[in-house]
Biopython code that builds the backbone (N, CA, C, O; Angstrom):
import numpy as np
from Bio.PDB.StructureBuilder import StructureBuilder

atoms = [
    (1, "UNK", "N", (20.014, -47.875, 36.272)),
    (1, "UNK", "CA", (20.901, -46.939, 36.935)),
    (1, "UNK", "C", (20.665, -45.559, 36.332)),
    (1, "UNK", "O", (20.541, -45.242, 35.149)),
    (2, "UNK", "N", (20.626, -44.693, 37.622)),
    (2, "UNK", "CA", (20.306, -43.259, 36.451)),
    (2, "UNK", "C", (21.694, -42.618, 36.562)),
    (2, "UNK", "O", (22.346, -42.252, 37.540)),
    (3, "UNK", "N", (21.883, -42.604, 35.535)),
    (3, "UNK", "CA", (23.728, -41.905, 35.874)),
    (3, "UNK", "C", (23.353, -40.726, 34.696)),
    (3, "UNK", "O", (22.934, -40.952, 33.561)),
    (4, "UNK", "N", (23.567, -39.712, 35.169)),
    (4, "UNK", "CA", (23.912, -38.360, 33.915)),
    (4, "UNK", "C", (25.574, -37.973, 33.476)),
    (4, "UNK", "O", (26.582, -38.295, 34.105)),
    (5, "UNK", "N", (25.503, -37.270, 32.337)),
    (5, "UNK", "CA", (26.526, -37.260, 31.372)),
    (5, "UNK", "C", (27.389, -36.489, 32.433)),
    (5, "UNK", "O", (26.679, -35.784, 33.150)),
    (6, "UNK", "N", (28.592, -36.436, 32.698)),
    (6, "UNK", "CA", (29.818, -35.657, 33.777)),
    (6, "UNK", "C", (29.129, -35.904, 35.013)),
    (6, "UNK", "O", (28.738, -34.829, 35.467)),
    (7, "UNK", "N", (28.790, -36.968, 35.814)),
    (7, "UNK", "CA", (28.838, -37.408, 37.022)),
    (7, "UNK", "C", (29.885, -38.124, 37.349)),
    (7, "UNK", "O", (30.542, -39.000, 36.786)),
    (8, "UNK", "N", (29.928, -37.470, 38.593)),
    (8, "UNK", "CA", (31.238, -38.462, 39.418)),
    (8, "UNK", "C", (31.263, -39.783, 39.788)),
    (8, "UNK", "O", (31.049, -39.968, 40.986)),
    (9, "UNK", "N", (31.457, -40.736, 39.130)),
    (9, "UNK", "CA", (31.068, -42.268, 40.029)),
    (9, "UNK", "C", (32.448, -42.658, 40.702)),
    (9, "UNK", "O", (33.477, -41.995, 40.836)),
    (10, "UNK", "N", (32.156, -43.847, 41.049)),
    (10, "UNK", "CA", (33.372, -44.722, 41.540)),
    (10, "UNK", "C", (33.664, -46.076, 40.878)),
    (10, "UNK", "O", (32.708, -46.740, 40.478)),
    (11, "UNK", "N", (34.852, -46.509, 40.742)),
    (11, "UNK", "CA", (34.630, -47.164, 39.756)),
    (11, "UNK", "C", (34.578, -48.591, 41.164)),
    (11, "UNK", "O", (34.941, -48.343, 42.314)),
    (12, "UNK", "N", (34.144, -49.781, 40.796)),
    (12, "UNK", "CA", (33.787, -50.957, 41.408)),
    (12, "UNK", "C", (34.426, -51.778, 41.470)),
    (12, "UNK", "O", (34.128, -52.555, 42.378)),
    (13, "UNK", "N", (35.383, -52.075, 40.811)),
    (13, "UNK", "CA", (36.527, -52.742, 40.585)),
    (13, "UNK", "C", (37.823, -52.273, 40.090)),
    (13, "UNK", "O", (38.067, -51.146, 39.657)),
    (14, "UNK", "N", (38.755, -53.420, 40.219)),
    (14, "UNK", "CA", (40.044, -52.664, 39.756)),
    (14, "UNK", "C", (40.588, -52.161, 38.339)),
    (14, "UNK", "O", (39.937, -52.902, 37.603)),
    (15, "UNK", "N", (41.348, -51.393, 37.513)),
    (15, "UNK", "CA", (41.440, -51.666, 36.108)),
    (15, "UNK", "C", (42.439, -50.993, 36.253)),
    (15, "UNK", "O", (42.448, -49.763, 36.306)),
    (16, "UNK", "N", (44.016, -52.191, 36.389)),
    (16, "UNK", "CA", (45.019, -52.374, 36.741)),
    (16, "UNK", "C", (45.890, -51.896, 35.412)),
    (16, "UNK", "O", (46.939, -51.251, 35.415)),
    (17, "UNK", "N", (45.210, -52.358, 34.374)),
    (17, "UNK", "CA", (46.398, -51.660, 33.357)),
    (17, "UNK", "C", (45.733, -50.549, 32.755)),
    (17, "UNK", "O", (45.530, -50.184, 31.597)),
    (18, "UNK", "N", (45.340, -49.947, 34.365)),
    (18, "UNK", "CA", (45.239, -48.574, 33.635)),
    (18, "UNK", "C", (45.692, -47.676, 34.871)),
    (18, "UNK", "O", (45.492, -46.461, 34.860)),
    (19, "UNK", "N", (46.435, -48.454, 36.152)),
    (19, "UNK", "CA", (46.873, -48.264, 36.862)),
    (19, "UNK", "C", (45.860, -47.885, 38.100)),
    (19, "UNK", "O", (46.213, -47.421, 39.184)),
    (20, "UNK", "N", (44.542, -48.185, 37.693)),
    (20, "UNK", "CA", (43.238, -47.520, 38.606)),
    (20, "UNK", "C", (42.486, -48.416, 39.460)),
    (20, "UNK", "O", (42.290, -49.472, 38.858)),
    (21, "UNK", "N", (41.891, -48.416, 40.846)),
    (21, "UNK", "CA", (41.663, -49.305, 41.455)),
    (21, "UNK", "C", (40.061, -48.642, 41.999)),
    (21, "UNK", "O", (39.515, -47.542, 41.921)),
    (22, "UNK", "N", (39.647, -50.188, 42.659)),
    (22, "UNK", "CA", (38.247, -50.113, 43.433)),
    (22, "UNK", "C", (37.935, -48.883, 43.979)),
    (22, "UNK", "O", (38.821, -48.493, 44.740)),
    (23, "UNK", "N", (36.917, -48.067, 43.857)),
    (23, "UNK", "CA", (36.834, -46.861, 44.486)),
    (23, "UNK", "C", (37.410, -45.434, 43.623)),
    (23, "UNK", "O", (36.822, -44.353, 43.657)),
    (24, "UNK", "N", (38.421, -45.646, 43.016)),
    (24, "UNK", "CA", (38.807, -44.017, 42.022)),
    (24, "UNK", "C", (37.724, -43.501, 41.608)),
    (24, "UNK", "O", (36.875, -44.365, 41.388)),
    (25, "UNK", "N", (37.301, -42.184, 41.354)),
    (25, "UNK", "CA", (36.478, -41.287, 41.250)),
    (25, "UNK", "C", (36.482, -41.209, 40.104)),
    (25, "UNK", "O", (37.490, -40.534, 39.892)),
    (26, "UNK", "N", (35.742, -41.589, 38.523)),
    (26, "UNK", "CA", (35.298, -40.922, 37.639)),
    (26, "UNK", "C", (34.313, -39.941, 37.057)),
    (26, "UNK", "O", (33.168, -39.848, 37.497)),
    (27, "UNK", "N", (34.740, -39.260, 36.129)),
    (27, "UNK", "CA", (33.693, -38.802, 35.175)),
    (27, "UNK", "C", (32.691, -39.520, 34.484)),
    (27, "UNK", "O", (32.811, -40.745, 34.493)),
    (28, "UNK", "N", (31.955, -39.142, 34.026)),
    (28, "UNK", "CA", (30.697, -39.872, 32.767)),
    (28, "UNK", "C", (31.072, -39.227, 32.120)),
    (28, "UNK", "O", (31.228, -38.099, 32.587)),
    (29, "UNK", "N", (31.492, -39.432, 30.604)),
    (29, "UNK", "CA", (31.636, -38.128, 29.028)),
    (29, "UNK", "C", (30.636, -39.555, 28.198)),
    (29, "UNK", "O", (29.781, -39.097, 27.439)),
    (30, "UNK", "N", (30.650, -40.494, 28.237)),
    (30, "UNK", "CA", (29.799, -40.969, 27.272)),
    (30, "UNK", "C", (28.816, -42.253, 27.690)),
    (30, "UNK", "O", (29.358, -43.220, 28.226)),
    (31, "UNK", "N", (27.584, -42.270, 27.484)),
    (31, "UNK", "CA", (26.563, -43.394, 27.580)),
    (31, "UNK", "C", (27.103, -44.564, 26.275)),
    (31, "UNK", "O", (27.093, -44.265, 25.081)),
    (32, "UNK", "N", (27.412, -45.490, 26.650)),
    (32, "UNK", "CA", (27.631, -46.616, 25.210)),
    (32, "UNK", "C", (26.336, -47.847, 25.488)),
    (32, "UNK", "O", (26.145, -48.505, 26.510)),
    (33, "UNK", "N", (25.598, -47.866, 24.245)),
    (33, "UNK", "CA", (24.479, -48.168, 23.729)),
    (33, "UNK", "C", (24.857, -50.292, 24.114)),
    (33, "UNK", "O", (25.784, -50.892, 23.569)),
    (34, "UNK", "N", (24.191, -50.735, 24.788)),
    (34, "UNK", "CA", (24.235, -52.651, 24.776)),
    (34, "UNK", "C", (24.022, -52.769, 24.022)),
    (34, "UNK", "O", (23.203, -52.253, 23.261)),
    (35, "UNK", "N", (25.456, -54.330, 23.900)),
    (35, "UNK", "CA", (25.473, -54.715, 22.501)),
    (35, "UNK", "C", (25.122, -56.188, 22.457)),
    (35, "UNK", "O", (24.077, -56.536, 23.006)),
    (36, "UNK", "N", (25.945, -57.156, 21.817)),
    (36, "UNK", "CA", (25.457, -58.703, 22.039)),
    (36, "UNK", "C", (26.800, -58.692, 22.915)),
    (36, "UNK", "O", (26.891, -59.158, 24.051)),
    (37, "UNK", "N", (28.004, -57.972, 22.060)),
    (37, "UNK", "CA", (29.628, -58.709, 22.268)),
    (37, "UNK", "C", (29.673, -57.884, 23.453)),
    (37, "UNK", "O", (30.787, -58.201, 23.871)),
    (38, "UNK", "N", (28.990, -56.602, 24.711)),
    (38, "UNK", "CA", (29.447, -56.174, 25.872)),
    (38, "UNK", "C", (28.110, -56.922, 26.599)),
    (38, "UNK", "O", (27.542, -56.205, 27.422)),
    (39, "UNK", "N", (27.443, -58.498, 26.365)),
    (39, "UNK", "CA", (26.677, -59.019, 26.926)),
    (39, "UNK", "C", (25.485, -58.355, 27.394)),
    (39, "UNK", "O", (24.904, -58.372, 28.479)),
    (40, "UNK", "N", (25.230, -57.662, 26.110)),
    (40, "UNK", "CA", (23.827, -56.681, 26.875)),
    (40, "UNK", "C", (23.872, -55.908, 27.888)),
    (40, "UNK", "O", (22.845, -55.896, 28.567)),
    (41, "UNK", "N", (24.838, -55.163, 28.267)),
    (41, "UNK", "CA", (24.796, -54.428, 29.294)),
    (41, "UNK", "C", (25.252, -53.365, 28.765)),
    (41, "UNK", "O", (26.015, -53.357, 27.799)),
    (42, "UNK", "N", (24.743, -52.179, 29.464)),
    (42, "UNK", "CA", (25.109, -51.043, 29.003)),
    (42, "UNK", "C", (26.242, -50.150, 29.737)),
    (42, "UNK", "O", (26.238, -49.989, 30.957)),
    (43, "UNK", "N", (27.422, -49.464, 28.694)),
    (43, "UNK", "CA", (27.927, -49.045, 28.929)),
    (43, "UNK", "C", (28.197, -47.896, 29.082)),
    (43, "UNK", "O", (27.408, -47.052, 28.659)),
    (44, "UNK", "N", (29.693, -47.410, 29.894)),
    (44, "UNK", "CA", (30.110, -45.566, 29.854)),
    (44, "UNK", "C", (31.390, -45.605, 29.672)),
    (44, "UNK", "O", (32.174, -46.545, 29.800)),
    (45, "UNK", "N", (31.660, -43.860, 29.173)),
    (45, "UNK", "CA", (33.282, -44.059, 28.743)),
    (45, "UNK", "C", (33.312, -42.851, 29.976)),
    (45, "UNK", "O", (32.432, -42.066, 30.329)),
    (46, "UNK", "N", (34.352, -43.003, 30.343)),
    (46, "UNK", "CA", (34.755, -42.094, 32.070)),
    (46, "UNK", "C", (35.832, -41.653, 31.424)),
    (46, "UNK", "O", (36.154, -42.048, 30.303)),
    (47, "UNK", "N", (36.356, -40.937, 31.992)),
    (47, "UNK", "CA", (37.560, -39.752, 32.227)),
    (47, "UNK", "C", (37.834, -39.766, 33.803)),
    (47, "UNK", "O", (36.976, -39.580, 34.665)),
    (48, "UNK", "N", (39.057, -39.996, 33.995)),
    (48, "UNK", "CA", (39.706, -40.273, 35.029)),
    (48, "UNK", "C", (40.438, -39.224, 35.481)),
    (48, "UNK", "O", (41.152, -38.959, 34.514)),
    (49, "UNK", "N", (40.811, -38.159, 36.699)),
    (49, "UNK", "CA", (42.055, -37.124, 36.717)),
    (49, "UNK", "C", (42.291, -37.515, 38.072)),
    (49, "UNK", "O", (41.697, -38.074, 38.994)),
    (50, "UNK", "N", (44.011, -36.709, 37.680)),
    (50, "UNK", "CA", (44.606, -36.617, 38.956)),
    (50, "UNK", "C", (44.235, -35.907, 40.005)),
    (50, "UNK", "O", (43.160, -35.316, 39.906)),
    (51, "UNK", "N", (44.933, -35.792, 41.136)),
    (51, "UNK", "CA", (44.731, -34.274, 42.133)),
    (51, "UNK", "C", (44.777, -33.343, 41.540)),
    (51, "UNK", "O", (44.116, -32.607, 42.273)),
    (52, "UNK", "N", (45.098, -32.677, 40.622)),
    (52, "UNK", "CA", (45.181, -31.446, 40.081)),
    (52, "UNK", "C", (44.602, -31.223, 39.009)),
    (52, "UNK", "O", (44.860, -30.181, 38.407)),
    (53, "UNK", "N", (43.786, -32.034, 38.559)),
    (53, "UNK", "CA", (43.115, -32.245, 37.618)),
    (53, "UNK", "C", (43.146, -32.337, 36.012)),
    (53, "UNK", "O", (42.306, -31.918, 35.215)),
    (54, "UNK", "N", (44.651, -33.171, 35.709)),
    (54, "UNK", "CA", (44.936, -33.025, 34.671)),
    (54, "UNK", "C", (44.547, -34.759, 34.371)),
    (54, "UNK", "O", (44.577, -35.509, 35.347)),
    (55, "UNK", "N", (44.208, -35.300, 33.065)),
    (55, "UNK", "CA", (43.561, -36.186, 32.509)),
    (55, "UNK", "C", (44.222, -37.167, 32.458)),
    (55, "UNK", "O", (44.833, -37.041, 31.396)),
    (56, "UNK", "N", (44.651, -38.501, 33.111)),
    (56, "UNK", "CA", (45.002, -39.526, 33.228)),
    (56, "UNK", "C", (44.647, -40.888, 32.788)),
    (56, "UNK", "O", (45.193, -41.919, 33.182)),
    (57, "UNK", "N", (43.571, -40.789, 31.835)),
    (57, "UNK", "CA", (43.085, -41.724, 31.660)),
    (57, "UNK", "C", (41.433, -41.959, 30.926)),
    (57, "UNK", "O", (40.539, -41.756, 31.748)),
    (58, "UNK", "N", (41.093, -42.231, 29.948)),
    (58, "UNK", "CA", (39.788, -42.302, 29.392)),
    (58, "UNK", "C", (39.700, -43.781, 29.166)),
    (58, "UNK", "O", (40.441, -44.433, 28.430)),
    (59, "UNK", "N", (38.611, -44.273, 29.956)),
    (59, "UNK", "CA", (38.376, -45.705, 29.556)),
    (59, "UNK", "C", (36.860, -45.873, 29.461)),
    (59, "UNK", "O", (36.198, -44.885, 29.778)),
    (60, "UNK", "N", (36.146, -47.080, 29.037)),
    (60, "UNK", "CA", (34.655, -47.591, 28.707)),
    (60, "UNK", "C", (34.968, -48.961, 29.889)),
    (60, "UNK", "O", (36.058, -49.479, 30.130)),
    (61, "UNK", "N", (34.024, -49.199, 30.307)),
    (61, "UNK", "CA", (33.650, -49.930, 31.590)),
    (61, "UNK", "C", (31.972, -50.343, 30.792)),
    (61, "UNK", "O", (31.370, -49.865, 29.831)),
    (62, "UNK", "N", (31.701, -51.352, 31.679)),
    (62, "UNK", "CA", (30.246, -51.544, 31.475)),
    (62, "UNK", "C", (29.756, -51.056, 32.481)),
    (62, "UNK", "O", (30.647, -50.824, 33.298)),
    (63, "UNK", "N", (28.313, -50.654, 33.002)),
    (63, "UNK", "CA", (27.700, -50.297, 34.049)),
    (63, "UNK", "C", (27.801, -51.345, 35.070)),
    (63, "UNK", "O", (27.617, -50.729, 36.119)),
    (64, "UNK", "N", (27.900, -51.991, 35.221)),
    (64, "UNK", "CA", (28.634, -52.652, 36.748)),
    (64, "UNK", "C", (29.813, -52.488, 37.122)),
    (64, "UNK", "O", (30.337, -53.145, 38.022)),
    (65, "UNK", "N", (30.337, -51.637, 36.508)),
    (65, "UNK", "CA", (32.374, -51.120, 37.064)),
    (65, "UNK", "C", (31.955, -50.261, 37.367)),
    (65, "UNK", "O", (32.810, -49.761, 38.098)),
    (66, "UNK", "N", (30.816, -49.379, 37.319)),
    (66, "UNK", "CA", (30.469, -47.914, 38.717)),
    (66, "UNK", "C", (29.613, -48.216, 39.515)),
    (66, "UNK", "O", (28.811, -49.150, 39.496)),
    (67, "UNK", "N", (29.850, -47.041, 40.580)),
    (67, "UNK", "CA", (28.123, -46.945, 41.151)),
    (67, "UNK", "C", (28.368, -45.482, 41.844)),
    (67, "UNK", "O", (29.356, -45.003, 42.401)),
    (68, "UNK", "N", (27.113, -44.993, 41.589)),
    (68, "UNK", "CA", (27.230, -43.612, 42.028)),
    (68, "UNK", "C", (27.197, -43.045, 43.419)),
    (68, "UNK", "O", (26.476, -43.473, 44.320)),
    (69, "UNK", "N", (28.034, -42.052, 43.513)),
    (69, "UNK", "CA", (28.666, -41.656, 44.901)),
    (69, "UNK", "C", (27.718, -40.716, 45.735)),
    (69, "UNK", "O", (27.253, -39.673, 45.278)),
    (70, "UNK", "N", (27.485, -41.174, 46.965)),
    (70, "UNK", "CA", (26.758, -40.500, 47.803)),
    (70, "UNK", "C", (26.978, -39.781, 48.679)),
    (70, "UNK", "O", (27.898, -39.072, 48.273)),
    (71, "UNK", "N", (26.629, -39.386, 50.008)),
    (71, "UNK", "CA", (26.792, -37.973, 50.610)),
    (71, "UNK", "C", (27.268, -38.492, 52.010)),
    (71, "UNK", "O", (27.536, -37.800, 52.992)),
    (72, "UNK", "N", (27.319, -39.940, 51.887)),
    (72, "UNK", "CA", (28.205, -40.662, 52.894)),
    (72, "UNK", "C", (29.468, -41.144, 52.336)),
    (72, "UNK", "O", (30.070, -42.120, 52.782)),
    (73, "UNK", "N", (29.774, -40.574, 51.546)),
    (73, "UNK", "CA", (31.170, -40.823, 51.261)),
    (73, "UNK", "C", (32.586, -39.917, 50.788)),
    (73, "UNK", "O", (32.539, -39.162, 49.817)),
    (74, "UNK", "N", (33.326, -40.027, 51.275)),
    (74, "UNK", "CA", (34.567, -39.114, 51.476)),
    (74, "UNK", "C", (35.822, -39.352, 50.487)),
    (74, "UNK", "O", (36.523, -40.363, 50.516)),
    (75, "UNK", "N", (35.939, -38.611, 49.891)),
    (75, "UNK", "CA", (36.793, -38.758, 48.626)),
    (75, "UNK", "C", (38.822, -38.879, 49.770)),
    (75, "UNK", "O", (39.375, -38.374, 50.747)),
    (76, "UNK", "N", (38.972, -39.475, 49.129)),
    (76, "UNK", "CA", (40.752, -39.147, 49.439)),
    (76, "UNK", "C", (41.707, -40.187, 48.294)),
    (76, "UNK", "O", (41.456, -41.236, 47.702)),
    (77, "UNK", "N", (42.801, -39.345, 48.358)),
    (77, "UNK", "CA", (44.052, -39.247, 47.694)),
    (77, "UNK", "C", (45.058, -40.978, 47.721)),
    (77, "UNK", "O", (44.955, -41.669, 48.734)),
    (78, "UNK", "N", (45.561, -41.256, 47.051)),
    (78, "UNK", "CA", (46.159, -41.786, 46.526)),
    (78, "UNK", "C", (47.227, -41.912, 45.703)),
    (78, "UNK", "O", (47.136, -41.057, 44.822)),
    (79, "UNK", "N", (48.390, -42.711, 45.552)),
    (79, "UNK", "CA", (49.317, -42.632, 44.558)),
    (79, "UNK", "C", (49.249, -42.867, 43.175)),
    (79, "UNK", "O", (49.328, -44.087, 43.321)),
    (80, "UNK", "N", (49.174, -42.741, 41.998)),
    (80, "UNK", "CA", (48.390, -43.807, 41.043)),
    (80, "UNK", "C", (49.503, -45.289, 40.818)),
    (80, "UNK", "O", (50.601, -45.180, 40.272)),
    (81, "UNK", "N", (49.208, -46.008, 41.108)),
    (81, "UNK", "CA", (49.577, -47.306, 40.564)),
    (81, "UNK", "C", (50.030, -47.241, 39.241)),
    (81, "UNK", "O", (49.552, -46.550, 38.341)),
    (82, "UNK", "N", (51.204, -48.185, 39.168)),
    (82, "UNK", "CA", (52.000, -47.772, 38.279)),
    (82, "UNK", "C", (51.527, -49.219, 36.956)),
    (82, "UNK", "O", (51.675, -50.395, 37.290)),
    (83, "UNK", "N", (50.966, -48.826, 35.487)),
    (83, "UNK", "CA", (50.605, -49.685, 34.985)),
    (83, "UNK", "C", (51.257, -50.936, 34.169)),
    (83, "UNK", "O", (52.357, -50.649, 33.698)),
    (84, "UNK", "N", (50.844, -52.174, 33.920)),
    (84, "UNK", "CA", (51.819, -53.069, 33.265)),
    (84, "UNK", "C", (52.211, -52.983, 32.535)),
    (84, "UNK", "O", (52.999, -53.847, 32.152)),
]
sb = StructureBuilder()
sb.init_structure("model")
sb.init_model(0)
sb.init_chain("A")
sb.init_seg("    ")
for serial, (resi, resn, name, xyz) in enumerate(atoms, 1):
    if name == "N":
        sb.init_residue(resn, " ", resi, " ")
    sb.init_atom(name, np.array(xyz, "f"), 0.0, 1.0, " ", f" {name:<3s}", serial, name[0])
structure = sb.get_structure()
């Protein structure tokens, strides 16, 4: 996957206790290096914002919780889900 550092992805699945679902729009702020214990896969730490762009959220995902967003696709709004 070629993903660069502050790209927008989407995330692929849900990550409910963080109140964030299939499709939310992240940041990239960090590449995390495969390990044995994240099953060899390599990871990113995202930054998540609201509509207005204040910071809601920093989480690490492995590279199969994104995929990068293309020029067929249309961003829209949402409530954030409220977390457990």
């Amino acid at each position: 996957m070629n993903i660069k550092l502050y790209q927008r992805v989407a995330l692929t699945r849900d990550l409910l206790e963080y109140g964030l679902r299939k499709g939310d729009v992240a940041v990239i702020v960090e590449r995390l290096p495969a390990t044995s214990t994240s099953g060899g896969e390599e990871g990113f730490a995202l930054e998540v914002f609201n509509a207005v762009g204040d910071t809601i959220a920093v989480v690490m995902v492995p590279a199969s919780a994104i995929k990068v967003l293309t020029e067929e696709e249309i961003l829209q709004v949402r409530p954030l889900s409220p977390t457990k």
